[in-house]
C-alpha positions in Angstrom: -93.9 -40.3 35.4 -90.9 -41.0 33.2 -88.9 -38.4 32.1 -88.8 -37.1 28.6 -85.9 -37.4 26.3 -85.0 -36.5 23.1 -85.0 -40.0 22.5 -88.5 -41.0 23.7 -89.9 -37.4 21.7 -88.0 -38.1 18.7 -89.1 -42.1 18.8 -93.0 -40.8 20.2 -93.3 -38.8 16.7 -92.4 -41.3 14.6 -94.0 -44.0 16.1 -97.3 -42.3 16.2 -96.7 -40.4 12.4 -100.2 -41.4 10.7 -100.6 -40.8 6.9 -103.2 -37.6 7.6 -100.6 -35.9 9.9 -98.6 -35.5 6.3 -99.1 -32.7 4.2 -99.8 -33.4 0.8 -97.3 -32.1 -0.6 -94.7 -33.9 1.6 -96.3 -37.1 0.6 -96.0 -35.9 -3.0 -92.6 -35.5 -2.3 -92.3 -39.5 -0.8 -93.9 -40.6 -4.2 -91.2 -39.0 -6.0 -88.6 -40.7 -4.0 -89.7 -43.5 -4.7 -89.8 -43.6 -7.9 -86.3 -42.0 -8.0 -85.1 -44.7 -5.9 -86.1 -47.3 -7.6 -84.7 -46.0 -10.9 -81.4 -45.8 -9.6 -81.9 -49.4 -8.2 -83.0 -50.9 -12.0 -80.7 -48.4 -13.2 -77.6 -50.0 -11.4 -78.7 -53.5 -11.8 -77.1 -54.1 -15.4 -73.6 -52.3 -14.2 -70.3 -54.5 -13.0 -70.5 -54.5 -9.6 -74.4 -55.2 -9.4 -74.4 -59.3 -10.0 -71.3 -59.4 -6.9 -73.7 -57.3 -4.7 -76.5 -59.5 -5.5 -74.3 -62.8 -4.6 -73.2 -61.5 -1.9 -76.9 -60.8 -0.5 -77.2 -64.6 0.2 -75.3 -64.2 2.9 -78.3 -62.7 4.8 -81.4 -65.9 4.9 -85.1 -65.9 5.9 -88.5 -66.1 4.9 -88.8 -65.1 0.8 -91.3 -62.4 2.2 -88.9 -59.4 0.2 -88.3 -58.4 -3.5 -84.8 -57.9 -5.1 -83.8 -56.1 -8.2 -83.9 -59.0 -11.1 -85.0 -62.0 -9.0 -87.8 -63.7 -10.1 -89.0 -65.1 -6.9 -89.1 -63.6 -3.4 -86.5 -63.8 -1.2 -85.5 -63.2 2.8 -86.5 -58.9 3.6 -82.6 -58.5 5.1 -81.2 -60.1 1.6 -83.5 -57.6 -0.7 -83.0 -54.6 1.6 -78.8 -55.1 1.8 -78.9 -55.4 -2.4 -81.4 -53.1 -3.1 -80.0 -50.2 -1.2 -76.5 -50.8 -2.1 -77.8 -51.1 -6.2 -79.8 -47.8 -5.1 -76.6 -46.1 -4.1 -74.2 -48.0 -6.7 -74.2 -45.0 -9.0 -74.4 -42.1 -6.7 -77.4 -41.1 -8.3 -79.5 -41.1 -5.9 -80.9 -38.0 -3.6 -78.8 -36.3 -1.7 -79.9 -34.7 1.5 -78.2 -30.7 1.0 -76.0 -31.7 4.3 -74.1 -33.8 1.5 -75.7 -36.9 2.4 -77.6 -39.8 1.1 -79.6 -42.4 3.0 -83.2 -42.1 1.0 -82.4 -46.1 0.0 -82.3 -46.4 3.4 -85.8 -45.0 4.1 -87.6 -46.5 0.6 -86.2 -49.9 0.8 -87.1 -50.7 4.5 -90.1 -49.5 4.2 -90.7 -52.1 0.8 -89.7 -54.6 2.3 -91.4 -54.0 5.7 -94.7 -53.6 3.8 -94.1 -56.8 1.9 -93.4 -58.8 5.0 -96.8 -57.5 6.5 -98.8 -56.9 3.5 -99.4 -53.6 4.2 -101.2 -50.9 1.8 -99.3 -48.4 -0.4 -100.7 -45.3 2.5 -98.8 -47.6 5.0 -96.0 -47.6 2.9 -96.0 -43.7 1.8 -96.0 -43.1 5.8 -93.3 -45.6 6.0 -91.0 -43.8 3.9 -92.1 -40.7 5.5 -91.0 -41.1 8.8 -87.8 -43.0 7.6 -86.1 -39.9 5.5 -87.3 -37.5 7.7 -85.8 -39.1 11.1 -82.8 -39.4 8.8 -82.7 -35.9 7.9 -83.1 -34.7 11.5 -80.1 -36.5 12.3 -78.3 -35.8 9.3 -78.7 -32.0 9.8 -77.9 -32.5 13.7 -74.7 -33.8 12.6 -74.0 -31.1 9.7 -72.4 -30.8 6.8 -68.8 -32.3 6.5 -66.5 -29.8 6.2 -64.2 -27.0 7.7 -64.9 -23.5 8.3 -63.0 -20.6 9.2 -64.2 -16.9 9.1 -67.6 -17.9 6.6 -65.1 -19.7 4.1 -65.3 -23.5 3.3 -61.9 -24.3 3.4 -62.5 -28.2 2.5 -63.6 -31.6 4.6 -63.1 -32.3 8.3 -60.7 -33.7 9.8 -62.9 -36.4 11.0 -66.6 -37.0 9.3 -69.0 -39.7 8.5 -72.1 -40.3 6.4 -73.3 -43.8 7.8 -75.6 -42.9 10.5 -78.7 -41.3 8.7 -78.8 -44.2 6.7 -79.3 -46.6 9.7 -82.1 -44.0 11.5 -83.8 -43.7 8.2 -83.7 -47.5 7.7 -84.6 -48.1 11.3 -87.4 -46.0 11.7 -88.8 -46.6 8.0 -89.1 -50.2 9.2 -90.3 -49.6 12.5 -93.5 -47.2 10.7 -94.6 -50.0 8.7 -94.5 -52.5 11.4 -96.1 -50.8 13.9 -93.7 -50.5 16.7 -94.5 -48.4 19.4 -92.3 -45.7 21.2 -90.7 -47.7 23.8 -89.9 -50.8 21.3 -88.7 -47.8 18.5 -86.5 -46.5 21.7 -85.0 -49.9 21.8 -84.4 -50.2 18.2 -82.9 -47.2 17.9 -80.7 -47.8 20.7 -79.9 -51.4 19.1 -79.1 -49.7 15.8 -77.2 -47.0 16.7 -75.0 -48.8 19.1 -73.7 -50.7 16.0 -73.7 -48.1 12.9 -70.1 -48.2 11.1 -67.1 -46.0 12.1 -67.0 -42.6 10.1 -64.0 -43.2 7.7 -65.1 -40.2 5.8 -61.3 -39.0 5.9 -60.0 -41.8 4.3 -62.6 -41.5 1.6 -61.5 -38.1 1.0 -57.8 -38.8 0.6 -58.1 -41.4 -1.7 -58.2 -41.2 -5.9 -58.4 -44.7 -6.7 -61.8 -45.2 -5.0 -62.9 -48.9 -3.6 -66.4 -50.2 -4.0 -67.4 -49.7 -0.3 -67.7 -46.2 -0.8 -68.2 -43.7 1.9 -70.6 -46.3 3.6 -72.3 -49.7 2.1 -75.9 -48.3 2.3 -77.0 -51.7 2.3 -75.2 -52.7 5.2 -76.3 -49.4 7.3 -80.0 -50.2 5.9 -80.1 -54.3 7.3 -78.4 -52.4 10.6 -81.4 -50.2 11.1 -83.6 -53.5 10.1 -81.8 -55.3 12.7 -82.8 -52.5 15.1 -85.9 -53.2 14.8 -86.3 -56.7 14.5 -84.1 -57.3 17.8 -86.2 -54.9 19.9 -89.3 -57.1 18.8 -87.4 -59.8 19.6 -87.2 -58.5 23.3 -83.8 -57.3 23.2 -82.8 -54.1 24.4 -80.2 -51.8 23.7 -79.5 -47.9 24.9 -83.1 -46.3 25.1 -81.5 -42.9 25.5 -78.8 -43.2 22.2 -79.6 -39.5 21.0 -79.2 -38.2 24.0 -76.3 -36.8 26.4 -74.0 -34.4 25.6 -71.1 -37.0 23.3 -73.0 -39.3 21.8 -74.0 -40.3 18.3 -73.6 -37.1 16.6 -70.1 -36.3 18.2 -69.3 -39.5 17.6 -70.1 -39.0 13.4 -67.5 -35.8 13.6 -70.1 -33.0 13.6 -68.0 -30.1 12.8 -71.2 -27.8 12.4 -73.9 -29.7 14.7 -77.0 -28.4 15.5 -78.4 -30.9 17.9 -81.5 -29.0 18.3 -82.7 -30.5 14.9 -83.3 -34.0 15.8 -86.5 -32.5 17.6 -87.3 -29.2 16.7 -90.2 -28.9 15.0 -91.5 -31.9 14.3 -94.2 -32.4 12.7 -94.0 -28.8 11.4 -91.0 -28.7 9.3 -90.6 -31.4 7.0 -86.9 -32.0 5.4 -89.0 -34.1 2.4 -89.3 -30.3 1.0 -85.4 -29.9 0.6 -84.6 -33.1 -1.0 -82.7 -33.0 -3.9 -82.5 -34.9 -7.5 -79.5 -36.0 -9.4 -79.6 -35.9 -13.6 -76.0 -37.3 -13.2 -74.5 -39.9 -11.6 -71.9 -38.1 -9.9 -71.0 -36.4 -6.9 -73.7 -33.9 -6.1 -70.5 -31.6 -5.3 -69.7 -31.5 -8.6 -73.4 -30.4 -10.1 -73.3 -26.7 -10.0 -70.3 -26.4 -12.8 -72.0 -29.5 -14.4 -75.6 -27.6 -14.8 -73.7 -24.2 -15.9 -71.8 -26.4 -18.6 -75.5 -28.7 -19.1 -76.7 -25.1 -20.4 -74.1 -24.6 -23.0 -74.4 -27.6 -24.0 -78.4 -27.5 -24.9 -77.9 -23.7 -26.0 -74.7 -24.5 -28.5 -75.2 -28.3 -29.4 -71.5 -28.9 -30.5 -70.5 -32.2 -32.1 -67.3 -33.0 -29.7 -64.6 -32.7 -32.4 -65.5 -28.7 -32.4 -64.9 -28.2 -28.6 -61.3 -27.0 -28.1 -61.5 -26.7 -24.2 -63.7 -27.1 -21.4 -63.1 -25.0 -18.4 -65.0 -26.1 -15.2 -65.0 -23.6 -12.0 -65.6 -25.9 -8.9 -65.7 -24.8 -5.4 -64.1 -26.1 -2.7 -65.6 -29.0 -1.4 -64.7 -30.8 -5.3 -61.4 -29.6 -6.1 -59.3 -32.3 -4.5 -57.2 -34.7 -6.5 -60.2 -37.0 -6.9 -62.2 -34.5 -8.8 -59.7 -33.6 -11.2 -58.5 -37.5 -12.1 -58.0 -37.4 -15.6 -57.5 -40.9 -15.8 -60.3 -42.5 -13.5 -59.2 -46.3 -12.7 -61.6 -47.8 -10.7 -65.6 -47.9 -11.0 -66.5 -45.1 -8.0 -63.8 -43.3 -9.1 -65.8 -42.3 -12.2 -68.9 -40.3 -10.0 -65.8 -38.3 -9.0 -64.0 -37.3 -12.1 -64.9 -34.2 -13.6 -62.9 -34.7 -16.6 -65.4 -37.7 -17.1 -68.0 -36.3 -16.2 -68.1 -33.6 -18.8 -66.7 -36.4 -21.4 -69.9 -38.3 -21.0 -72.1 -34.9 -21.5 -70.7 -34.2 -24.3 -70.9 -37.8 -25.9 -74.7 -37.5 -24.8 -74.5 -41.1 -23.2 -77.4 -42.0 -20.6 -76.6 -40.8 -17.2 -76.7 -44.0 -15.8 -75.0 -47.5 -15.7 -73.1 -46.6 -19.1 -71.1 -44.1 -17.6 -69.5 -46.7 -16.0 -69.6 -48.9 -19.2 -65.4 -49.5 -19.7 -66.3 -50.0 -23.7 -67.2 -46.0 -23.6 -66.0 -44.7 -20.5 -62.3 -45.5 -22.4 -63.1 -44.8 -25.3 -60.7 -42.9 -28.0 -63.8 -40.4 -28.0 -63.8 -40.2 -24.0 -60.5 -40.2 -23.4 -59.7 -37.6 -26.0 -62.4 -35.2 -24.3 -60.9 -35.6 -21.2 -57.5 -34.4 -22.0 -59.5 -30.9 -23.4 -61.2 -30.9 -19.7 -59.4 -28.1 -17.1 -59.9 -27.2 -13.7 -60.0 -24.1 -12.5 -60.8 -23.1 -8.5 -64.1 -21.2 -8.2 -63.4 -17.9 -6.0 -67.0 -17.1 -5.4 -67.8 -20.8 -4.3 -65.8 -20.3 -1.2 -68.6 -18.5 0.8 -71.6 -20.6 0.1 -71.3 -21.4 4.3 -73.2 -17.9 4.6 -75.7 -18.9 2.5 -76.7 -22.3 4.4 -79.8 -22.4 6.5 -81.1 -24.7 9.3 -77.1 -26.4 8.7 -78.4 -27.1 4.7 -75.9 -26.3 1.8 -78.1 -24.6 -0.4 -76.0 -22.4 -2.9 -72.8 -24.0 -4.0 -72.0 -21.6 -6.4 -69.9 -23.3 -9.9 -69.5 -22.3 -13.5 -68.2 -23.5 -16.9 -66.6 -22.1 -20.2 -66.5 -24.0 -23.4 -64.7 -22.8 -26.3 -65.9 -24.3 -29.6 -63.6 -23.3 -32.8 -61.8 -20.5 -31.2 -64.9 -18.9 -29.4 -65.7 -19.1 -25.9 -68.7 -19.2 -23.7 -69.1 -19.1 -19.9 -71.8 -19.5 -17.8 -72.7 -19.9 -13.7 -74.8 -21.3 -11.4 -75.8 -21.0 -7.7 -77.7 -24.1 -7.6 -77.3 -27.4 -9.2 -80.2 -29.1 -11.5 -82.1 -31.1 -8.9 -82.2 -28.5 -5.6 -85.9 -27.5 -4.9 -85.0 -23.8 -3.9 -85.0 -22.4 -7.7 -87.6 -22.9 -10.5 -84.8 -23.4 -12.9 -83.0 -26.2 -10.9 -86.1 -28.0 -9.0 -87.0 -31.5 -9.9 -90.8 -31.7 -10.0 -93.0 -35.0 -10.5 -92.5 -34.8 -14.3 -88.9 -34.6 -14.0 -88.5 -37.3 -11.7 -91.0 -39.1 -14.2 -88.7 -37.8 -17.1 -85.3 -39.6 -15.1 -87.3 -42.6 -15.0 -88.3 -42.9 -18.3 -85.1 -42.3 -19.9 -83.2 -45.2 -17.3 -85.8 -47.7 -16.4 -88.9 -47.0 -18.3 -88.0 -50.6 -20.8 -88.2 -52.8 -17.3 -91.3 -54.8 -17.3 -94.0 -53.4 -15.7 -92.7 -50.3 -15.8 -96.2 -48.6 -17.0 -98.3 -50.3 -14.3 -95.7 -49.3 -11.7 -96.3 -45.3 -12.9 -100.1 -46.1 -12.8 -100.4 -47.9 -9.0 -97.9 -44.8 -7.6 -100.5 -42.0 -9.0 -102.9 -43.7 -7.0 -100.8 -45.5 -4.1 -102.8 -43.6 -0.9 -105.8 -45.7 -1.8 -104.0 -49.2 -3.0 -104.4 -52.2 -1.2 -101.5 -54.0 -3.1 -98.1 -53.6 -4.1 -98.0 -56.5 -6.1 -97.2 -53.5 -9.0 -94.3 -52.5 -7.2 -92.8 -56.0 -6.2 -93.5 -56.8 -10.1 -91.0 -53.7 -11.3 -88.4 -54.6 -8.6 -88.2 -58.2 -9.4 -88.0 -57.4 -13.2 -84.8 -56.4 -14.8 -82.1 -55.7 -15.5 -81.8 -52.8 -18.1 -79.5 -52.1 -20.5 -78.6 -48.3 -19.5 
């Protein structure tokens, strides 16, 4: 009798996962990311970058089994999973797992595709997703959060970190689900994937200002990685059946300041990571979002019209208080998501958090770029011990605050959590505010409506012809 590895356990769960093993309220949860998703995918689709990214998906051929964001007509399921998981990451405005991570476009869009390819049902598609984000979250939180501590105080990013790999297992294993690979062949694929997922260049992403359009990782070239996984272990090829296993491997090789290896398995099929997801409002570094909801507050409380504000003061911990975050003069398009003095320019001008943030005609503005000169940055004190507050390897309180003075007079206020995290009834992003994000970004997109309709009902839908409508619509004008 073979011997049991985290590998074969972690590949046996997944493999296995049937929709009535999920409770219902994680496959609640999977509705709501997808619909998140594939707002940020439409959302992204009208911004600079998206037409290059969509070009440069022909590179990747094959039977026009998959839909991507704006085409009419189908095209090859490698080609519509690299575009629409780098358009779903374009604006970093989709989830973020609270390690600091996001690979749910690697999860949602294998599994579209996948279930496209093999006309599968929307319950085959919900379990899809499923098993994708929650192998990704196991590994994510394996790994831990990227950053430094010393005596319970964050004292910034690690020397050496990456945020690739999670998107590869979640796109590896979302595809697998829908497919119907079994636990040897998902052993394969996961050892075909993993062997290939891309270096962690996390440090260089953290010394840089001027930010380039690959990002921390292209998500849609982690996502056709996992794909590949999978498609080559059909194939009959093999790769390392035991790849989370051993004491260096994967994890150490991804940095893992904080691991805690004991996640990949623990567990399973008890805790669900779906429950911890969290939502973004803005399309900025999730980082960032504590001072951003303190100063979202006194914004809906005060309603100023932007020539009354004489000062913004945002308190930012430590983990967003690096020359990056305080770039006054943002000159490339990531670099926006990273700019609080742009960030609280575009709140205050009320634009769409979406693709016009990154719209040049506004984002340099004489409005904007007037705003952002009245924009300080202050260190946070009490944001330096959120470590002691993180369970399971999860950054759950990352404590920020803001002041605004308007016409001489000032107001402050603070926040432990950031609108989106599920841990607080002020900040948690329920159905109707997932629904809410949608509407306001993507709700014009054809089909929209009938999209809304078939996900309220997608555990009993044999089609997804709604679905591959929305995605092939497009683009929007947000």
């Amino acid at each position: 009798m073979a011997t049991s590895t985290v590998t074969s356990e972690f590949a046996n769960f997944f493999s296995n996962l049937q929709l009535h093993d999920i409770p219902p309220n994680i496959r609640t949860a999977a509705s709501s990311l997808l619909l998140d998703t594939l707002t940020c995918m439409q959302a992204a689709s009208s911004a600079a970058p998206a037409q290059r990214i969509k070009d440069l998906s022909q590179m990747f051929q094959g039977p026009g089994y998959g839909s991507l964001v704006g085409s009419s007509l189908p095209v090859g399921t490698a080609r519509a999973l690299y575009a629409n998981a780098r358009l779903g990451n374009l604006l970093d405005l989709d989830e973020t797992y609270p390690v600091g991570v996001h690979f749910g476009v690697g999860a949602v869009c294998a599994a579209i595709v996948a279930a496209e390819a093999e006309e599968r049902s929307g319950a085959d598609l919900i379990t899809g997703i499923v098993a994708g984000y929650e192998a990704g979250a196991r590994l994510a939180s394996a790994i831990g959060p990227m950053m430094e501590v010393r005596d319970g105080e964050v004292k910034g990013f690690a020397s050496i970190w990456g945020v690739a790999a999670p998107v590869v297992v979640a796109a590896c294993v979302g595809y697998a689900r829908v497919v119907n690979i079994d636990a040897a062949g998902l052993s394969q694929a996961l050892g075909i994937a993993c062997s290939n997922i891309p270096l962690p260049i996390g440090n260089r992403w953290s010394e840089a200002i001027d930010l380039p359009d690959c990002k921390y990782c292209d998500a849609g070239w982690c996502a056709v990685t996992g794909q590949h996984g999978v498609v080559a272990a059909k194939a009959g090829l093999t790769g390392f059946s035991n790849i989370l296993d051993g004491a260096v491997g994967v994890i150490e090789a991804c940095g893992a300041a904080m691991p805690l290896k004991d996640s990949l398995t623990s567990g399973l099929g008890e805790r669900w990571h779906l429950a911890d997801i969290t939502y973004k409002p803005w399309p900025t570094c999730r980082f960032m979002h504590a001072p951003m909801t303190a100063l979202d507050r006194l914004l809906q409380r005060l309603r100023p019209m932007p020539d009354e504000i004489d000062e913004v003061v945002i308190y930012t911990g430590p983990l967003a208080n690096s020359a990056r975050f305080r770039n006054v003069a943002p000159k490339t398009f990531g670099s926006y998501s990273f700019s609080y003095q742009h960030a609280v320019a575009m709140m205050i001008l009320g634009v769409p958090a979406g693709a016009m943030w990154f719209d040049a005609d506004i984002a340099e503005s004489t409005a904007a770029l007037k705003l952002r000169q009245r924009v300080r940055i202050e260190r946070f004190g009490a944001g330096d011990t959120f470590a002691r507050d993180m369970v399971d390897n999860q950054i759950r309180k990352m404590p920020g605050a803001a002041t605004i003075t308007i016409r001489g007079q000032a107001w402050t206020e603070s926040s432990d959590y950031a609108a989106g995290d599920p841990w607080d009834v002020q900040t948690l992003f329920d159905w109707a505010s997932v629904k809410s994000k949608f509407t306001s970004l993507a709700s014009d997109v054809t089909g929209a409506q009938q999209l809304l309709d078939w996900i309220t009902q997608i555990e009993s839908t044999a089609t997804l012809e709604p679905l591959s409508a929305f995605i092939r619509a497009g683009p929007v004008n947000h």
